[in-house]
N, C-alpha and C positions, 0 to 999 in steps of 0.2 A: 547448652552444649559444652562438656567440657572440654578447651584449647588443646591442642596437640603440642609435641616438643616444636614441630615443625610449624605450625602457626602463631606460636609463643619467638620465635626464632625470628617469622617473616615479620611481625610488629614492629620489630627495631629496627626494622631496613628503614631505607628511606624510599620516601614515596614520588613517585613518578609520575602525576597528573596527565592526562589525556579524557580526550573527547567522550568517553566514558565515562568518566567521574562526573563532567557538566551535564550528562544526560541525567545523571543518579538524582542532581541535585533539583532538577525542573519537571520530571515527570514524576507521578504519587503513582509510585508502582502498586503499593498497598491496596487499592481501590479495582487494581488490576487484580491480585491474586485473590482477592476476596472473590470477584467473578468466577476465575478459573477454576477454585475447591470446588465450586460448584458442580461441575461434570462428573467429581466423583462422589456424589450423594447416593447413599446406597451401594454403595460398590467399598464399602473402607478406604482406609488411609491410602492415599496414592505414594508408592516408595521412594519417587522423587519431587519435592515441592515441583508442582506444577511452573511456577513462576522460575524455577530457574530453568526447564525445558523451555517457555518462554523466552526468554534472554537468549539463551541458545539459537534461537530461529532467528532475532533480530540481528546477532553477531556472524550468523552467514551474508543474511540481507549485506550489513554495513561492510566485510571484510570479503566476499565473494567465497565463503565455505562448503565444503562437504559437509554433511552429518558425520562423517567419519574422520576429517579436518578439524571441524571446530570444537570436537570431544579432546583430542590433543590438544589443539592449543588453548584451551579451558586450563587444562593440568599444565600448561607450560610457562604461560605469559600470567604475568600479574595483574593485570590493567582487565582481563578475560577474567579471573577469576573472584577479582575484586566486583565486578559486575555482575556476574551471576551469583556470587553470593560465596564467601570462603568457605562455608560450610561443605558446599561439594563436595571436598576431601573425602567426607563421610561416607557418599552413595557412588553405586557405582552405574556412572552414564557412560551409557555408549551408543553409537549409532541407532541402535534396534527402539531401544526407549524412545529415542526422537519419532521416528517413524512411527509407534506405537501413540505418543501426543499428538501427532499430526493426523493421526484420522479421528480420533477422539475430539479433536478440534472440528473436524469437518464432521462430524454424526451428531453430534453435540449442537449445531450451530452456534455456537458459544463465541468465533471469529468477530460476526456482526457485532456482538454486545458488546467484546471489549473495544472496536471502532467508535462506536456511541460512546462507549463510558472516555476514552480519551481525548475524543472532542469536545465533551462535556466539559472533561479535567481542564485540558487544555482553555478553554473559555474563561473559567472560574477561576483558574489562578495567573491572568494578564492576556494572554492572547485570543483577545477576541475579536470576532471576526466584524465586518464591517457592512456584512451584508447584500455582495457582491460576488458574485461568484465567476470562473469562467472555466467553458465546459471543452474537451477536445477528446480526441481520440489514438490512438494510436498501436502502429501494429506489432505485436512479440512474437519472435520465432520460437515454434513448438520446439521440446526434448527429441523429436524424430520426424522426419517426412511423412506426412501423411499419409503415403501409400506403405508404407509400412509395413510388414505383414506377421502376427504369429506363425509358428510351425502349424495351426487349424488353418489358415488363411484368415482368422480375421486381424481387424484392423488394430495397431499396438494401440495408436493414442486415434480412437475413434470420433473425438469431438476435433480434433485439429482439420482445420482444411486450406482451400487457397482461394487466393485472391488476386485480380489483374490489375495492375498501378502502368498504367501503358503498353509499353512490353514486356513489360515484367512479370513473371508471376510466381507471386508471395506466400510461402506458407506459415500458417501460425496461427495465430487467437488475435482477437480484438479488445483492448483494454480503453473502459470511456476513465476520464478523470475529470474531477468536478473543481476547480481550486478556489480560495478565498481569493478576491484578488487584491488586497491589502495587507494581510500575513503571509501571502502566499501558502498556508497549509491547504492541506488536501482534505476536502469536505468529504466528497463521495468518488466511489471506486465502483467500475460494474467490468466481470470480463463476460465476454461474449463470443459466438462463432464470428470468424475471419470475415466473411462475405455477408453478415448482416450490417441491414443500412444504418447510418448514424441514428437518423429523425427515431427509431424504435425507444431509445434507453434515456429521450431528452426532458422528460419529466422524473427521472428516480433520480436525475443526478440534480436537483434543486433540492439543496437543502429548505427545513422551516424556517421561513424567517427571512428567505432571499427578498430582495429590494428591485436589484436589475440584474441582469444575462448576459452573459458577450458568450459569444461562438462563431463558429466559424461557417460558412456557406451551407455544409453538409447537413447542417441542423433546421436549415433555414426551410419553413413552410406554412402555409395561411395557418394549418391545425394550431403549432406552437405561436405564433403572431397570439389566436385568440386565447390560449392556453394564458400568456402572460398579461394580457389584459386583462382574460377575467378577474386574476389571483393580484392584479395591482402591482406587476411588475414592469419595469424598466427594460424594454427590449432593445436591446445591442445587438441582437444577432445578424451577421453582416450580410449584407445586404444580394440575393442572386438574380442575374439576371438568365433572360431566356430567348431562344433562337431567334426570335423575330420580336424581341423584347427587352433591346439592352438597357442599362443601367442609366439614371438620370443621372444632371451633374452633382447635384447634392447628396445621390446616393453614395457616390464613389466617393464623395470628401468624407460622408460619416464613416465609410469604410477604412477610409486611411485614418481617422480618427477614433475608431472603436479599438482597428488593428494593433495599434501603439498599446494597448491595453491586452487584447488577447491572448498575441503573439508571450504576454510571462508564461501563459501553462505550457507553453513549448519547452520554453527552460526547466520549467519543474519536470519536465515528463523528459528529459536528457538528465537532469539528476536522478530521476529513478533509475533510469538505466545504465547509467554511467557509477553511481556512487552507490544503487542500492542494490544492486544486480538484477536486476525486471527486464535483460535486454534479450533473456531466453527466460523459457520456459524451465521450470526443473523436471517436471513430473508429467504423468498420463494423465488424461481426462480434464472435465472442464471445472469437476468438485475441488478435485487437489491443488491446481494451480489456480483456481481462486482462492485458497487460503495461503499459498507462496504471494501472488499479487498484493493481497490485504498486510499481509507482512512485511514487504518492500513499503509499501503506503506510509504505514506505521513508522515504517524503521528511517523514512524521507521528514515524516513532520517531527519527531524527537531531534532528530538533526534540526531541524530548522526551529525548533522551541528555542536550544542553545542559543541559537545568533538572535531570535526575539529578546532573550533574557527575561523570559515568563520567572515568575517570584511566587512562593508559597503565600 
């Protein structure tokens, strides 16, 4: 591509390192947009490299953006466009594009593959995992109330519904997370309706290769007990007792001693929501904010490659 005056210009600034440039340096994006061309086989050239739509969606995650936010600050901040790639200048992004990659991502299933391919990445170049995983749950408040209505009367975000935590009641989707619990990255991701049980999603979220299990009570039942035996895993899952069937004394000490272990996916699952924005929903339906979810997922474990100090 030949330099513009204006990129010939910004060369000789000086450069301003941030947490973007350490990401540049630990994740093989390359291996990502090879995936991504992929959607457009048969369809021609896609008019904006896919990988930098990409970057785009993880720069909402990490900055709390709009589509229509983070196309401005792309064009503003240098640290944004250094990351997506200088090239940008050339094409012209705007909100509509993004939107238009976001369901091509979701029709596509293309999402899942780049999660595999970065786990993989991530493995192969230092951070590898330890073969220990620990599984929890936790609830995100949907883009609208449930009850919701179009001007037909149906329902705007019809997969959103609620949930009772005491007196409370919750509306929003249900997000499982799987974590390593020595690298702390995020193995596996499942979102789900609000009101289904934990035990449902407690085999997707083992990755290959698991050793042992820690979770929490919800998860806890004779099914998964034999689940992990069969497969020669290490069952941590803490330990529940039942109405006319309390806990032993050994159980509760394993409990306080599994717990100490646990209790890190709680952290990681306050970083998603705290630093990667996962603490709402952006979107309708249960396809589209699965692919926001998988993207905060992402946009948690490249954060946290940085502080591994993962090496080519």
């Amino acid at each position: 591509m030949q330099p513009t005056f204006g990129m010939l210009e910004d060369q000789s600034r000086r450069k301003k390192e941030s947490m973007l440039d350490g990401i540049g340096e630990v994740i093989d994006f390359g291996r990502i947009e090879k995936l991504l061309l992929k959607m457009y086989k048969g369809g021609g050239r896609p008019p904006i490299p896919p990988l930098m739509l990409f970057k785009a969606l993880l720069l909402e995650s990490w900055y709390g953006l709009s589509d229509v936010s983070v196309v401005e600050e792309i064009h503003d901040r240098r640290s944004f466009e250094r990351f997506v790639g200088e090239g940008v200048r050339k094409y012209h992004l705007d909100d509509t594009t993004l939107v238009k990659f976001r369901n091509r991502l979701r029709e596509s299933g293309m999402m899942d593959r780049v999660w595999n391919e970065v786990d993989k990445s991530l493995s192969q170049r230092g951070a590898k995992v330890r073969q220990g995983v620990i599984i929890d749950s936790t609830l995100v408040a949907s883009s609208c109330r449930p009850e919701s209505k179009r001007q037909n009367g149906e329902p705007v975000d019809p997969d959103a519904g609620y949930v009772r935590r005491g007196d409370r009641t919750i509306p929003g989707y249900k997000s499982h997370v799987s974590m390593d619990d020595d690298t702390w990255l995020i193995r596996r991701m499942e979102l789900v309706p609000i009101a289904e049980h934990d035990q449902n999603r407690f085999e997707e979220l083992i990755p290959e290769g698991t050793s042992r299990v820690y979770a929490d009570k919800g998860y806890s039942s004779e099914l998964h007990d034999y689940y992990l035996l069969e497969h020669g895993m290490t069952n941590r899952v803490l330990h529940k007792g039942a109405r006319n069937r309390p806990l032993k004394g050994w159980q509760l000490e394993q409990n306080r001693r599994w717990s100490k272990i646990r209790c890190r996916v709680e952290a990681k699952i306050g970083d998603l929501k705290r630093w990667c924005s996962m603490d709402r929903m952006r979107y309708y339906g249960m396809e589209r904010n699965r692919i926001w979810m998988l993207v905060c997922g992402l946009a948690c474990n490249f954060k946290r490659a940085t502080v591994l100090g993962t090496s080519p």
